[in-house]
N, CA and C atoms as a LAMMPS dump frame, in Angstrom:
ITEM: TIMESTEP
0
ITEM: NUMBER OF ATOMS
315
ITEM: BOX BOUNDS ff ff ff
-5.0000000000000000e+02 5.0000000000000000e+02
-5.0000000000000000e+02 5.0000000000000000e+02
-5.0000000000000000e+02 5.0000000000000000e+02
ITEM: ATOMS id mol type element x y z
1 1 1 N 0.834 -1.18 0
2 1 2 C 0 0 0
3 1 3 C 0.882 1.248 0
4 2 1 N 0.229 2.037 -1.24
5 2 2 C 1.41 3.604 -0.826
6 2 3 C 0.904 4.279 0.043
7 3 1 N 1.618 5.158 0.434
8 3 2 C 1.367 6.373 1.675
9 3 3 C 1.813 7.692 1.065
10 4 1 N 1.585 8.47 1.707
11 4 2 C 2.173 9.999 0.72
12 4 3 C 3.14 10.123 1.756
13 5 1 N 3.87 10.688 1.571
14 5 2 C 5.673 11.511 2.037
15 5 3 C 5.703 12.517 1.067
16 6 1 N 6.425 13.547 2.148
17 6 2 C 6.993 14.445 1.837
18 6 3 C 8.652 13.923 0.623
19 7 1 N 8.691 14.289 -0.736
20 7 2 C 10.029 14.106 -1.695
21 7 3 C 11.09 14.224 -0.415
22 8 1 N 11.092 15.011 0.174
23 8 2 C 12.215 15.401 0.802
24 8 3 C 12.598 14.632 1.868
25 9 1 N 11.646 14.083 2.71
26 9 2 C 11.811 13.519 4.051
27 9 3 C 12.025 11.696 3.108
28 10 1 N 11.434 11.321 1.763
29 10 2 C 11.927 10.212 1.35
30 10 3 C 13.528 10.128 1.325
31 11 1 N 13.986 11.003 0.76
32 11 2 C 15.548 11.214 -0.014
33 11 3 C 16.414 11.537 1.533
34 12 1 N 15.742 12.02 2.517
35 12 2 C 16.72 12.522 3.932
36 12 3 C 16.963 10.981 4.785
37 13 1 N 15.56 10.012 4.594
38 13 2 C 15.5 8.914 4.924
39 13 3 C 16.938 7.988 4.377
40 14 1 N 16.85 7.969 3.438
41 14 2 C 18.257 7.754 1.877
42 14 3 C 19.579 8.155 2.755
43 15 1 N 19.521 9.481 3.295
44 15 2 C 20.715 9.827 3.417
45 15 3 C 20.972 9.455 4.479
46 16 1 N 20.291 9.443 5.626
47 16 2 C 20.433 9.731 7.451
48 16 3 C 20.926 7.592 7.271
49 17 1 N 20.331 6.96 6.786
50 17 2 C 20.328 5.614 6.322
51 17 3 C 21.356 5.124 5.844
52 18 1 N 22.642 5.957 5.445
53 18 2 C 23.919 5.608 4.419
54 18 3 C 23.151 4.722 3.728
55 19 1 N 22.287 4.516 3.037
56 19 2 C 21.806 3.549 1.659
57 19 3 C 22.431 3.916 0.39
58 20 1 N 22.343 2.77 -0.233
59 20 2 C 22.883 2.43 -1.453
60 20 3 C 21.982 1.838 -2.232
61 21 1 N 21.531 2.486 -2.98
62 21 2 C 20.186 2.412 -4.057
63 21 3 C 19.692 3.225 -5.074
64 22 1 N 18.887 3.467 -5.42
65 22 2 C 17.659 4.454 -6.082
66 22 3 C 16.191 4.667 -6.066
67 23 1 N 15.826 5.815 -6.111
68 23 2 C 14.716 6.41 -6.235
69 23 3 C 14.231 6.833 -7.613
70 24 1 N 13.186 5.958 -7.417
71 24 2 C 12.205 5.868 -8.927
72 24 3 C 11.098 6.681 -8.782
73 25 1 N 11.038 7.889 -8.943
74 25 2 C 9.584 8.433 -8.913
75 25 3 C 9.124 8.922 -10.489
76 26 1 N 7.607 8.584 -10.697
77 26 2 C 7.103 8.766 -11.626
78 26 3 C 6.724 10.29 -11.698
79 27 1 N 6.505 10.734 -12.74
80 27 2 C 5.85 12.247 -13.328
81 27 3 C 4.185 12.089 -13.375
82 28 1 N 3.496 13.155 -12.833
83 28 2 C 2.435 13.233 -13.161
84 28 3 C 1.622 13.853 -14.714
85 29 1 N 2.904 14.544 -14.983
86 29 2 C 2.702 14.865 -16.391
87 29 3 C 2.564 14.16 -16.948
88 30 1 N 1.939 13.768 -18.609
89 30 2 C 2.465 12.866 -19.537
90 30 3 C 4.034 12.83 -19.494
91 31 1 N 4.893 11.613 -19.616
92 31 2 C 5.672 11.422 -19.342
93 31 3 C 6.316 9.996 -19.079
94 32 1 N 7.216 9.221 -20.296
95 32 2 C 7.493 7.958 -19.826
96 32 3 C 8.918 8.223 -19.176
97 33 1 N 9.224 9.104 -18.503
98 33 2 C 10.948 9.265 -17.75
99 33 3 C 10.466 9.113 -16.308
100 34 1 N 11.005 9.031 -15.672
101 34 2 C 11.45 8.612 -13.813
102 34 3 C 12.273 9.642 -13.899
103 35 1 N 11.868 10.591 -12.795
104 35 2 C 13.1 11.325 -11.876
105 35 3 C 13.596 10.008 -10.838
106 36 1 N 15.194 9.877 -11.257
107 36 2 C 16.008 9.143 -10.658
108 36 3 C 17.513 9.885 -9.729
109 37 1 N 16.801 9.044 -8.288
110 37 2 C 17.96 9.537 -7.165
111 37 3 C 18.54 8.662 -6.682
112 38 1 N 19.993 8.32 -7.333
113 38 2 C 20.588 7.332 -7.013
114 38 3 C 21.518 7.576 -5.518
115 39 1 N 21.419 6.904 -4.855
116 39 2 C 22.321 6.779 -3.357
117 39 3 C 24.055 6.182 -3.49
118 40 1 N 24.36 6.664 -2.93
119 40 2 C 25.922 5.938 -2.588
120 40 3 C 25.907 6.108 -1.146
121 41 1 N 26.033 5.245 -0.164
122 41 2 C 26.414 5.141 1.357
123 41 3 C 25.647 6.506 1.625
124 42 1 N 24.324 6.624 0.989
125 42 2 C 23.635 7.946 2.139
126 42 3 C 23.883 9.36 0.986
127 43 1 N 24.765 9.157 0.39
128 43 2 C 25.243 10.436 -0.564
129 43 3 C 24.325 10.417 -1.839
130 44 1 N 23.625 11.551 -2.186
131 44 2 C 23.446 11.427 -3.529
132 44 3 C 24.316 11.491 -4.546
133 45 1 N 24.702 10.476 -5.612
134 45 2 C 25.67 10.368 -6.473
135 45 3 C 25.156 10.568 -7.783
136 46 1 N 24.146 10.781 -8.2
137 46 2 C 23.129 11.242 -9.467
138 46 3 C 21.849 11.178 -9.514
139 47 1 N 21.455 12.227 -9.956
140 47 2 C 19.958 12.498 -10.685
141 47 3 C 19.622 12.288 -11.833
142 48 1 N 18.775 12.176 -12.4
143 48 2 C 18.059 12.064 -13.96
144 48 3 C 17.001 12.116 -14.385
145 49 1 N 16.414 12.734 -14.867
146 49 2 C 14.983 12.766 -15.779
147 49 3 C 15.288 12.913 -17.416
148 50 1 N 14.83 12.2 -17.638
149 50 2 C 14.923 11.86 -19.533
150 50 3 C 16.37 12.182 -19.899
151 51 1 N 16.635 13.396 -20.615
152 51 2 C 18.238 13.438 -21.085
153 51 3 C 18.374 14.325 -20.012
154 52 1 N 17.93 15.52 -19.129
155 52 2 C 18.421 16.268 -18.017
156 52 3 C 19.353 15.179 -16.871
157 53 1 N 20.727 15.952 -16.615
158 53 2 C 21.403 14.909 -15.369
159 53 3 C 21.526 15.714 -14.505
160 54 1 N 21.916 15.215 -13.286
161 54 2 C 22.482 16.299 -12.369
162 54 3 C 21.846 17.382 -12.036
163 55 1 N 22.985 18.6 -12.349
164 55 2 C 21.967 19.914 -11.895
165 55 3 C 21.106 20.215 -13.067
166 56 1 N 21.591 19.949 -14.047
167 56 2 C 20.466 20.463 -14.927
168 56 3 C 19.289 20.069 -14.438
169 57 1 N 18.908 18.481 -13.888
170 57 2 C 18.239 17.833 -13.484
171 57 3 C 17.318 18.715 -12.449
172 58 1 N 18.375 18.962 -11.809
173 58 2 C 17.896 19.803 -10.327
174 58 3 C 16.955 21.079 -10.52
175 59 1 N 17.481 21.994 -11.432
176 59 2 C 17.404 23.239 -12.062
177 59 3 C 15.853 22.969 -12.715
178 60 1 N 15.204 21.903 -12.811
179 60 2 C 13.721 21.524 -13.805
180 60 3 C 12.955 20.683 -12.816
181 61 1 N 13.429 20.428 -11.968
182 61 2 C 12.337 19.612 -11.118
183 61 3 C 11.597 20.423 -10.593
184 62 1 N 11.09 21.541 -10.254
185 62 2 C 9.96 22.525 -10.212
186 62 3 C 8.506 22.23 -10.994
187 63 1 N 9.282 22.391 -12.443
188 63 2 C 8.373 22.036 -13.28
189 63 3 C 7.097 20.89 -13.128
190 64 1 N 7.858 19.914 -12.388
191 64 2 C 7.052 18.491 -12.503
192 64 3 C 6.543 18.366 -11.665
193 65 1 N 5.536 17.423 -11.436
194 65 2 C 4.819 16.935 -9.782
195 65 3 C 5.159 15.82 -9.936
196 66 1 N 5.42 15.145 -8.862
197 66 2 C 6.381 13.407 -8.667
198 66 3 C 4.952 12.866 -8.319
199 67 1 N 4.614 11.893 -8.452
200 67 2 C 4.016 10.744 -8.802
201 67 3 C 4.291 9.637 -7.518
202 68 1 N 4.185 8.467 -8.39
203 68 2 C 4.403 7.174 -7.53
204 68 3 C 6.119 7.374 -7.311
205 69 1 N 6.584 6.633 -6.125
206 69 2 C 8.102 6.741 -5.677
207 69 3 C 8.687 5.267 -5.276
208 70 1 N 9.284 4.925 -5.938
209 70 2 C 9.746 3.478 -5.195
210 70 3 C 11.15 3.997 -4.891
211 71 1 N 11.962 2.387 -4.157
212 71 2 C 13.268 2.482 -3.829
213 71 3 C 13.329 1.406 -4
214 72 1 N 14.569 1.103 -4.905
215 72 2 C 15.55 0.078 -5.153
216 72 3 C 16.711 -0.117 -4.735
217 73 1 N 17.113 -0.991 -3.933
218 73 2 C 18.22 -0.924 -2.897
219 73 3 C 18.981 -2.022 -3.717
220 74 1 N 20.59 -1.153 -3.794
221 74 2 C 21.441 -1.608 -4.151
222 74 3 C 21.728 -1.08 -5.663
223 75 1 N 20.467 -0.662 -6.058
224 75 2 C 21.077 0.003 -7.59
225 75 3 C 22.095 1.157 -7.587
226 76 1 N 23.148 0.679 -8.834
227 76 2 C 23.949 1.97 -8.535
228 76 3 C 23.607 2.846 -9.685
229 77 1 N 24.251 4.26 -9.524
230 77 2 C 24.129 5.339 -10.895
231 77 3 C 24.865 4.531 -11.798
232 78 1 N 24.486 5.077 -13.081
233 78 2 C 25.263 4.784 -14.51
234 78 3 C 26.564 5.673 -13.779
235 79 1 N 26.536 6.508 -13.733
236 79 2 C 27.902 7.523 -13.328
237 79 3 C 28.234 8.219 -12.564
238 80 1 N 28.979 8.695 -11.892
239 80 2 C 29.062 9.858 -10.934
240 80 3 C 29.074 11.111 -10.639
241 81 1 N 28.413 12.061 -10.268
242 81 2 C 28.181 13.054 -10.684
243 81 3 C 29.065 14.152 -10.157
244 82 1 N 29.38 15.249 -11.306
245 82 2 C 30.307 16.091 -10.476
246 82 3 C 29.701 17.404 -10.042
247 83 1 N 28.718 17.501 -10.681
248 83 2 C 27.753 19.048 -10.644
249 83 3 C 27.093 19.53 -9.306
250 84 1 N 26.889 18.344 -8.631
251 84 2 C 26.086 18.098 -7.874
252 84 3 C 26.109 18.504 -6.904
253 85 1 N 25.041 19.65 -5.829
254 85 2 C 25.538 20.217 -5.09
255 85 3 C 25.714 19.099 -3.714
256 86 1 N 26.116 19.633 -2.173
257 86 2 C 26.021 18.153 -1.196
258 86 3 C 24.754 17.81 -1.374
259 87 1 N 24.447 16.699 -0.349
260 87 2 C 22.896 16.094 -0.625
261 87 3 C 22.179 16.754 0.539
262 88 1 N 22.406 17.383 1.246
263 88 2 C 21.764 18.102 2.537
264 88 3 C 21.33 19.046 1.713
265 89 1 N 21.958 20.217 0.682
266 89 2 C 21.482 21.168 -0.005
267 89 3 C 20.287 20.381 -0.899
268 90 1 N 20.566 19.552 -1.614
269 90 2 C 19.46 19.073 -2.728
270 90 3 C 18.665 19.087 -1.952
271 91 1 N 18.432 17.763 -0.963
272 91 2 C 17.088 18.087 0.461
273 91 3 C 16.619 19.205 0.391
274 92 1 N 17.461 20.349 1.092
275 92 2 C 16.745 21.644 1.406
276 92 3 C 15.652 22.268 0.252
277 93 1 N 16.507 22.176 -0.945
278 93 2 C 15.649 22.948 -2.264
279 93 3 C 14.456 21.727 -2.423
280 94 1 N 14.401 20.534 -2.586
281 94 2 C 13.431 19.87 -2.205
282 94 3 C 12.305 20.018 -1.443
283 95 1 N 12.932 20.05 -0.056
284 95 2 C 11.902 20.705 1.07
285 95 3 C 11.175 21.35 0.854
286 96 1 N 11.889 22.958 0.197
287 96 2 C 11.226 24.003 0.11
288 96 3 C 10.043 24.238 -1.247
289 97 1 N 10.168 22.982 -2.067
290 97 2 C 9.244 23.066 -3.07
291 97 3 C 8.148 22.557 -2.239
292 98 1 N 8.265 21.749 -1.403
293 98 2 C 7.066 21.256 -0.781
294 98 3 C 6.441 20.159 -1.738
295 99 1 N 6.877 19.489 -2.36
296 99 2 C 6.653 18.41 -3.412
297 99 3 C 6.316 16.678 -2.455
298 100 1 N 5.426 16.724 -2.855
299 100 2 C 5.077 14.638 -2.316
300 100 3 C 5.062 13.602 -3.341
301 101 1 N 5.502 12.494 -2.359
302 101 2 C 5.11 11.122 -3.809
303 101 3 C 4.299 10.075 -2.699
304 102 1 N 3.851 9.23 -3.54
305 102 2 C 3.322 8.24 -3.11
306 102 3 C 4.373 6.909 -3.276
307 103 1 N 4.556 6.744 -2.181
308 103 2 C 5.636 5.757 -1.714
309 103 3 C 5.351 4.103 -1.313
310 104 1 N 5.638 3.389 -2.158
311 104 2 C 5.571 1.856 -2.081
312 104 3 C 6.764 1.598 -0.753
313 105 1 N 6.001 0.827 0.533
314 105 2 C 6.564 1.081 1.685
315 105 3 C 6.289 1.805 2.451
């Protein structure tokens, strides 16, 4: 059964957790891309929506409303990101959109 969460308090869960995984959340827009938040030991190590990575990534998630949210533990990023601000900052700008998903778990 999903539950709603706060985007932000999912991804702080991620971090406070040192997990190693990803976050699959769907778009409510039309839209076959996943905003993807991949974990390293608690760290965010990449973002993605369709061809946007990283900050670009970061810089457009306004735009969207997140959807359904899973977590896959143990997936790693395709790559590592260098753009990326710490993951306490991503949180914060998160937070402050005030954005929810519906969370499997």
């Amino acid at each position: 059964m999903a539950v709603k969460k706060k985007l932000a308090d999912v991804l702080r869960e991620c971090h406070t957790g040192k997990r190693t995984g990803a976050i699959l959340v769907s778009v409510t827009e039309a839209s076959d891309n996943l905003i993807r938040f991949y974990f390293h030991e608690g760290r965010i190590s990449g973002i993605s929506y369709g061809a946007a990575k990283d900050q670009d990534c970061l810089d457009i998630l306004d735009c969207y409303t997140p959807g359904k949210a899973t977590y896959l533990d143990g997936m790693k990023a395709p790559s590592s990101a260098s753009s990326l601000p710490e993951t306490s900052e991503i949180i914060e700008k998160i937070e402050q959109s005030g954005k929810e998903v519906q969370m499997d778990r």
